[in-house]
C-alpha positions as CSV (number, residue, x, y, z in Angstrom):
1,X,12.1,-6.4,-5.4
2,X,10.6,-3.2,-3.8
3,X,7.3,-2.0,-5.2
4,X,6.4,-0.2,-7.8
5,X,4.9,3.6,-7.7
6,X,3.6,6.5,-10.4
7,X,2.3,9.9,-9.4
8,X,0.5,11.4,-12.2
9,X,-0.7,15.0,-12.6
10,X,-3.9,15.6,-15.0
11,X,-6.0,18.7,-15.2
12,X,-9.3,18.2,-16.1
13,X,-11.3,20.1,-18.7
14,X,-13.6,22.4,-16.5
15,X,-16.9,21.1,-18.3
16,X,-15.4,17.4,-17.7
17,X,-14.2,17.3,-14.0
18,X,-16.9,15.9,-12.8
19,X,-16.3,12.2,-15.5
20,X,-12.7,12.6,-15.0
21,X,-13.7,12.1,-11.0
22,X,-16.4,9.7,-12.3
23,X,-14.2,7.1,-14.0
24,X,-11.0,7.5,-11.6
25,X,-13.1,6.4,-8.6
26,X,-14.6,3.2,-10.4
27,X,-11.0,3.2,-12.2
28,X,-9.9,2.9,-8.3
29,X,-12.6,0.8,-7.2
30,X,-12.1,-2.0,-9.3
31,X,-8.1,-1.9,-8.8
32,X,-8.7,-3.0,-5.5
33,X,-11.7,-5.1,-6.0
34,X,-9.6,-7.3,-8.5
35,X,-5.8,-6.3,-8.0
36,X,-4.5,-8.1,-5.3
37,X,-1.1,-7.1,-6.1
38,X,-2.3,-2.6,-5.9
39,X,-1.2,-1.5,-2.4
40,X,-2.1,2.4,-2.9
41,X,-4.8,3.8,-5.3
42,X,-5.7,7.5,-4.8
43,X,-6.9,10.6,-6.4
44,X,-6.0,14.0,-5.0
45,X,-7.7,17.0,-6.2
46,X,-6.1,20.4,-5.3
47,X,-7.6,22.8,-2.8
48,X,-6.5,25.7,-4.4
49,X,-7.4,24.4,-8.3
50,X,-10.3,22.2,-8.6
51,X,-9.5,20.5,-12.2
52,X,-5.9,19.9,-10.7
53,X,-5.6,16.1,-9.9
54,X,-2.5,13.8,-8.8
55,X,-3.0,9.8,-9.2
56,X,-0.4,8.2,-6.7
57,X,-0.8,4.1,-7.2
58,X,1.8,1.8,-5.7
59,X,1.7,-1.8,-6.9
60,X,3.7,-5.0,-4.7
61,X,5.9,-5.4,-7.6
62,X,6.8,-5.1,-11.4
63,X,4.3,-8.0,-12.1
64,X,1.5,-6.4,-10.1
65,X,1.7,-3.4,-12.0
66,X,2.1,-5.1,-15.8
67,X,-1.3,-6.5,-14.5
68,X,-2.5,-3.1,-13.7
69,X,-1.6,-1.9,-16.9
70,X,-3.5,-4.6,-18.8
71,X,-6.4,-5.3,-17.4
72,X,-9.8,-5.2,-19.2
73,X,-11.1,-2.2,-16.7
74,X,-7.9,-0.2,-17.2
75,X,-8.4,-0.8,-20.9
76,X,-12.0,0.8,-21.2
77,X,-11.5,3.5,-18.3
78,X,-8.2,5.2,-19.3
79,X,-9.5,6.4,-22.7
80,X,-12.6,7.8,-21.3
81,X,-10.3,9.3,-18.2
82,X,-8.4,11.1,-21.4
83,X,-10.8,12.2,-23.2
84,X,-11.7,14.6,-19.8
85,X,-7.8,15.6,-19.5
86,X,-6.7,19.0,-20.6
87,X,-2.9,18.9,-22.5
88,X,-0.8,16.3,-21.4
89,X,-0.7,14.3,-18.3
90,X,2.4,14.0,-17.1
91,X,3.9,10.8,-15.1
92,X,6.5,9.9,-13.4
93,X,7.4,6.5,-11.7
94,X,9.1,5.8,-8.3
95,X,10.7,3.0,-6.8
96,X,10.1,1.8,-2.7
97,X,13.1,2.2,-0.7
């Protein structure tokens, strides 16, 4: 089975960019400190818009992303990482071909 990717767009509250930055680089940290199975874990911030983010994670497989989704880290960060998001994130998932 090919992997398993998600882009996600989020725009930070302007008083919260700097947390939303915060807990997406520990977020990221700890993917790969603990996810074997997380090939690609990256936030973008736009040139042109500073509270503009993309999140482009691929994982090896269905499995390794279920993990992804349920670990304790992702569990405590992705509150806090909303609580910083402005309207609705949006997210959409690819498949490696």
């Amino acid at each position: 089975m090919s992997g398993k990717s998600f882009i996600a767009q989020l725009r930070a509250k302007p008083d919260r960019r700097g947390d939303l930055i915060a807990y997406q680089s520990e977020l990221k940290t700890l993917a790969f400190e603990q996810e074997p199975g997380v090939v690609v874990y990256e936030l973008f911030q736009s040139e042109d818009d500073p509270d503009l983010f993309q999140v482009v994670a691929t994982f090896r497989d269905d499995a390794a992303f279920d993990t992804h989704m349920s670990i304790d880290f992702h569990d405590r960060l992705v509150p806090l990482i909303m609580e910083c998001v402005e309207g609705e994130m949006s997210i959409a998932f690819y498949r490696s071909v």
